[in-house]
C-alpha positions as CSV (number, residue, x, y, z in Angstrom):
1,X,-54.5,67.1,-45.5
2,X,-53.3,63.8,-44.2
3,X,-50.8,61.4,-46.1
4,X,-51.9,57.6,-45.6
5,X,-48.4,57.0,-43.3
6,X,-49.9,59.9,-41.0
7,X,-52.9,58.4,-40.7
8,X,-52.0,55.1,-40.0
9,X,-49.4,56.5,-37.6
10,X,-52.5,58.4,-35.8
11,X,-54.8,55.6,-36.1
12,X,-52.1,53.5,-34.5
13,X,-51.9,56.3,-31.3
14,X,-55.5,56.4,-31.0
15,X,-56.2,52.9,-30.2
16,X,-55.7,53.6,-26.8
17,X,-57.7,56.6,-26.7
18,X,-60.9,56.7,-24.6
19,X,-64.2,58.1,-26.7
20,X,-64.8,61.6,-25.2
21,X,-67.4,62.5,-27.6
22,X,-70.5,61.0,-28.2
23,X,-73.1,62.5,-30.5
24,X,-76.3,61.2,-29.1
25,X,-80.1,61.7,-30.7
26,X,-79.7,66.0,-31.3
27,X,-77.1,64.8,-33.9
28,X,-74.1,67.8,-34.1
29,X,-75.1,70.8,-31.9
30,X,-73.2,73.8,-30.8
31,X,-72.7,72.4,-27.9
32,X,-70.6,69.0,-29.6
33,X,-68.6,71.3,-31.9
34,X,-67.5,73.6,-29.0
35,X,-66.9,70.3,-26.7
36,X,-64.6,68.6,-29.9
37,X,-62.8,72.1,-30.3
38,X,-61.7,72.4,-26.7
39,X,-60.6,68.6,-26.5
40,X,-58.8,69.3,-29.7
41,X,-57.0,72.5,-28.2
42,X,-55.7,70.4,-25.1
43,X,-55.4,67.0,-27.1
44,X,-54.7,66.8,-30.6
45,X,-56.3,63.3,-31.2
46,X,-59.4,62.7,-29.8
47,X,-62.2,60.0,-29.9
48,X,-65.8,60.1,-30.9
49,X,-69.3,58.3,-31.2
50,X,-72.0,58.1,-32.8
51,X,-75.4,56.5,-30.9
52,X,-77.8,54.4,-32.3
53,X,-80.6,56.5,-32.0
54,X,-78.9,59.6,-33.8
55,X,-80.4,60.5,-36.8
56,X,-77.0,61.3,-38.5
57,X,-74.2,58.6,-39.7
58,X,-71.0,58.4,-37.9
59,X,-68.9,59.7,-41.5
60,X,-71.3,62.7,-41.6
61,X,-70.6,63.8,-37.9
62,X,-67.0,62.9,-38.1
63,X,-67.2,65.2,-41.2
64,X,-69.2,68.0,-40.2
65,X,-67.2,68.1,-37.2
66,X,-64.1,68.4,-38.6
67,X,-64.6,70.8,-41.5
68,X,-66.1,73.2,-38.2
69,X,-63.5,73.0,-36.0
70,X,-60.3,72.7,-38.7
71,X,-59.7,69.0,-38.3
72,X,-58.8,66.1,-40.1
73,X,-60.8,62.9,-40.0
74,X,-58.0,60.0,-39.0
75,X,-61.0,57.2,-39.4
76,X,-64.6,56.3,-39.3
77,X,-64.8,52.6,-38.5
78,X,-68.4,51.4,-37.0
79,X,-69.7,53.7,-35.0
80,X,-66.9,55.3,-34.0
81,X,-64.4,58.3,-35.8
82,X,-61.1,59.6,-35.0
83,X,-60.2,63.4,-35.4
84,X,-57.0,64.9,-35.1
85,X,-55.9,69.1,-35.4
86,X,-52.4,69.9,-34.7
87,X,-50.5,72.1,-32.4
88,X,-49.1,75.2,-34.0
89,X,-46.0,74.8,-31.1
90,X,-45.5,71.8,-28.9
91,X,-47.2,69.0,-30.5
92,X,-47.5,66.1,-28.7
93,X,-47.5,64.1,-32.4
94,X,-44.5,63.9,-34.6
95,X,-46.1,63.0,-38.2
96,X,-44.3,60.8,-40.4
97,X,-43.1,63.3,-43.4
98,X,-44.5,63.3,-46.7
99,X,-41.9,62.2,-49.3
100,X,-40.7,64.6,-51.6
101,X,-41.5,64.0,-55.4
């Protein structure tokens, strides 16, 4: 679970990100959850969208998406949602640390 500092900090580093996963009229297939899995292996933070023709909203991909693959959802903004699953070892992403209470 994200804290609202990490997710502003990965909002922040996706901005620049290119979409790599569109979701088009099928909805969420096997074939988008394998494709989101791999690009989260090899990038941590990735990109995706939803098309106007798809049957399904963007928050309910971005969703389903993420509780398949073990992700968090950054942000859903328009048509577009933000994932992000970190590296056990060498992640590219320092998080900003929780505060202790």
């Amino acid at each position: 679970m994200l804290t609202s500092k990490q997710r502003a900090y990965l909002r922040g580093m996706a901005n620049s990100l290119d979409t790599i996963l569109i979701i088009g009229k099928s909805g969420v297939i096997d074939t988008v959850i394998t494709q989101a899995d791999s690009a989260l292996e090899a990038r941590e933070l990735i990109k995706g969208r939803v098309l106007e023709n798809s049957d399904t909203t963007p928050r309910a991909a971005a969703d389903e998406i993420a509780e398949k693959v073990n992700a968090d959802v950054v942000q859903v903004i328009g048509s577009k949602f933000v994932l992000f699953r970190q590296k056990k070892k060498e992640s590219q992403y320092k998080l900003p640390q929780a505060k202790a209470k």
